[in-house]
N, C-alpha and C positions, 0 to 999 in steps of 0.2 A: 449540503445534501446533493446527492446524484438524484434526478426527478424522472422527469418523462423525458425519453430519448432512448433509455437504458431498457430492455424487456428485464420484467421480473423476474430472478435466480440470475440477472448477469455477474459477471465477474468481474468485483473491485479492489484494485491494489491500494492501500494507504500508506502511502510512503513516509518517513518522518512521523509515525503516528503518535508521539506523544504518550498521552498517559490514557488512549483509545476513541473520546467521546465521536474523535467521526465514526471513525471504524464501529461502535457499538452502534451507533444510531442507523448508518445503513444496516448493519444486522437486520435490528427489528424491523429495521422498513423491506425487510426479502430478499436482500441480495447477498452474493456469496460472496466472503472479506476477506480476504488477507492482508493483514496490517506488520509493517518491519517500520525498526528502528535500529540504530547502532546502537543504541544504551539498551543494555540488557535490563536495567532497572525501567524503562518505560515499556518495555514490552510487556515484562512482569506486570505491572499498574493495567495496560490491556488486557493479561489475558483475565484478572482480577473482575474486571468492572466488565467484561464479557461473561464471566462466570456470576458476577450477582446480578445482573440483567436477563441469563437464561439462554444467551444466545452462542452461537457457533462465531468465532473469528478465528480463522488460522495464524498463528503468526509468526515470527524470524527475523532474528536480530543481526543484521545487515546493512551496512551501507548504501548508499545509491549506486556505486561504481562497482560493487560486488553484485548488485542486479543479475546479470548476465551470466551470473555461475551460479544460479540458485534454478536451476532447472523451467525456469517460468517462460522460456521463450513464447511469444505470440500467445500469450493465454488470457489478457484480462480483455476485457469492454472499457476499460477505464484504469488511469491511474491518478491519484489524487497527491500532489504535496502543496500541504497550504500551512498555513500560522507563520508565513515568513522563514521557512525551514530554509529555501536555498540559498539563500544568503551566508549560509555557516560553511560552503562550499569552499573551500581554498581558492579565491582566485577566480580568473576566466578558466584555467584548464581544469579544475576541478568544478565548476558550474557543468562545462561541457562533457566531462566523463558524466556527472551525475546526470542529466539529461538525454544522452547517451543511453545509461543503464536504462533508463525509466521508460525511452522508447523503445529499445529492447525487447519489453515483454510485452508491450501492448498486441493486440489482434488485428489485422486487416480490416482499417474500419475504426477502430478505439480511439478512444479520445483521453489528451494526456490534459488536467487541470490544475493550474499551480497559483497561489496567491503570493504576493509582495509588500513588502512598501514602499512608498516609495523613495524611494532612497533619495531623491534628487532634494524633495523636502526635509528630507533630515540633516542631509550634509549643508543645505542654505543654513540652517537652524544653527548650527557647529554644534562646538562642546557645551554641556551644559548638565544641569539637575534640572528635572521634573518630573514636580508631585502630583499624581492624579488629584484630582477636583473634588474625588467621590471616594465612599469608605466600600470597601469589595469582601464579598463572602468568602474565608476560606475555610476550612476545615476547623482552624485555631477559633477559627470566630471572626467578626470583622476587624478589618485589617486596611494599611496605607502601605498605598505602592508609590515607589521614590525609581523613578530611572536615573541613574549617571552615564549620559554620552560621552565618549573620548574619539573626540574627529579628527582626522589628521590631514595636512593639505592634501592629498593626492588622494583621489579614488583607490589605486590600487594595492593602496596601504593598508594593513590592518584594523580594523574600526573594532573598539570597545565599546559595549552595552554590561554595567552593574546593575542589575537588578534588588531591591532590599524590599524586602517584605516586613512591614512591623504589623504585628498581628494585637489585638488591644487583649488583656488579659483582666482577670481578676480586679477589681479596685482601678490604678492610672499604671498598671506595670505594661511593657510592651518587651512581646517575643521576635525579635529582629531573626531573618536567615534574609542571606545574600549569595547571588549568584552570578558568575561575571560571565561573558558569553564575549567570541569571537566574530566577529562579521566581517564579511567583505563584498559590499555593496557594488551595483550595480545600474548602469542607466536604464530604462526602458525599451528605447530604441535594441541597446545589448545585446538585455535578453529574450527580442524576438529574435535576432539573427541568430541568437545560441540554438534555440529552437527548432530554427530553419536548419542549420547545421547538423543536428542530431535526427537529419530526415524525416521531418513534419511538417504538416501544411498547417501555417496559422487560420483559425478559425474565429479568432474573434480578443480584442482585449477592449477592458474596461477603464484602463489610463485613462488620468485627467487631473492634470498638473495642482490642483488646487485641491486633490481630495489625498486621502494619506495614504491608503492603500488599495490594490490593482487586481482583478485577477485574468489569466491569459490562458484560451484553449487551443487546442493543438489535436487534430487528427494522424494517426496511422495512414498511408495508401499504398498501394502496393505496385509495385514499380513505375512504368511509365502513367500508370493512373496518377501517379500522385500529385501531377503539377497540376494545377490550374482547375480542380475538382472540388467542390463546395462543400462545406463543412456539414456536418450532422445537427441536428436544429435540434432544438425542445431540449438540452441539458440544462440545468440549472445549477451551481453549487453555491452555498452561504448566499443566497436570494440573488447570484449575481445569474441572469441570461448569458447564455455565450454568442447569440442571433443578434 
């Protein structure tokens, strides 16, 4: 969630929005959304769950590095990519186009907020199966999530995540769907430099080698302002402070 920081009616970009639930949730809490995704079918699932919530989200199924040609220059308060999104980036130069794009549109002032994991922890872990501990709600019903990690020595190799969903059915039958996903992980240190590189002052990250996942802010400033100017206080997203 974007909290206090943001004046009421600001404008919020969701980048990677999934199947919406940020993007709708700031809705209802009064701020103006615009949520993209490259999968035309997650946008869909947004504009869906905007439409049975009642609320306005604009949305546009784009890239991070197509940013910059979607007319958005200097418009939002905020741009938000979290759930681990930029990790599916190709690479350092496609982290950096995407980061790139996302400062792009921010406003003089805006703050860019992106979540991780951390990836140092998973590549120590290697390759491996693992089954959540707990039975999770889906739609089918409750259901066991099984990840398959595929680590390869080198960071800047392609890393594999299979996802399988068995969802429990009727009587002892289970409905399996599986989903494989591309990653290409990144150290910490990195991805503030990438950051930095895409002309942002870092404001604040929540790294900390023994927890699994990170999240890291970044302001807009506007030229020689931009060095050495302190960051905007009172943001908050998924309960993490950026102060």
């Amino acid at each position: 969630m974007v909290t206090a920081g943001l004046d009421p009616g600001a404008q919020i970009l969701d980048c990677a929005c999934g199947i919406g639930l940020l993007a709708v949730g700031l809705a209802e809490a009064g701020f103006r959304v615009t949520a993209c995704d490259a999968s035309l079918a997650m946008v869909e699932r947004t504009q869906a769950l905007a439409h049975a919530h009642g609320v306005q989200v604009t949305t546009r199924v784009c890239r991070w590095d197509q940013l910059p040609d979607q007319g958005w220059q200097d418009r939002f308060d905020a741009a938000l990519c979290v759930g681990n999104s930029l990790a599916h980036a190709v690479g350092r130069s496609g982290r950096r186009a995407a980061l790139d794009g996302m400062a792009s549109v921010l406003a003089v002032g805006g703050m860019l907020a992106l979540t991780s994991r951390n990836w140092e922890q998973i590549r120590s872990a290697g390759s491996r199966l693992h089954v959540w501990d707990r039975l999770v709600e889906r739609a089918a019903g409750k259901a066991v999530v099984v990840y398959s990690w595929q680590v390869p020595p080198s960071w800047d190799d392609e890393h594999r995540l299979q996802i399988s969903v068995a969802a429990l059915q009727d009587g002892d039958r289970l409905q399996v769907t599986t989903e494989g996903l591309s990653i290409w992980p990144f150290h910490h240190e990195e991805l503030l430099a990438d950051v930095v590189a895409a002309g942002l002052d870092l404001a604040g990250s929540t790294y900390d080698a023994t927890q699994p996942e990170y999240l890291v802010t970044a302001q807009r400033h506007a030229g020689a302002a931009r060095a050495g100017t302190r960051p905007q206080p009172g943001v908050t997203i998924a309960g993490w402070p950026t102060g």
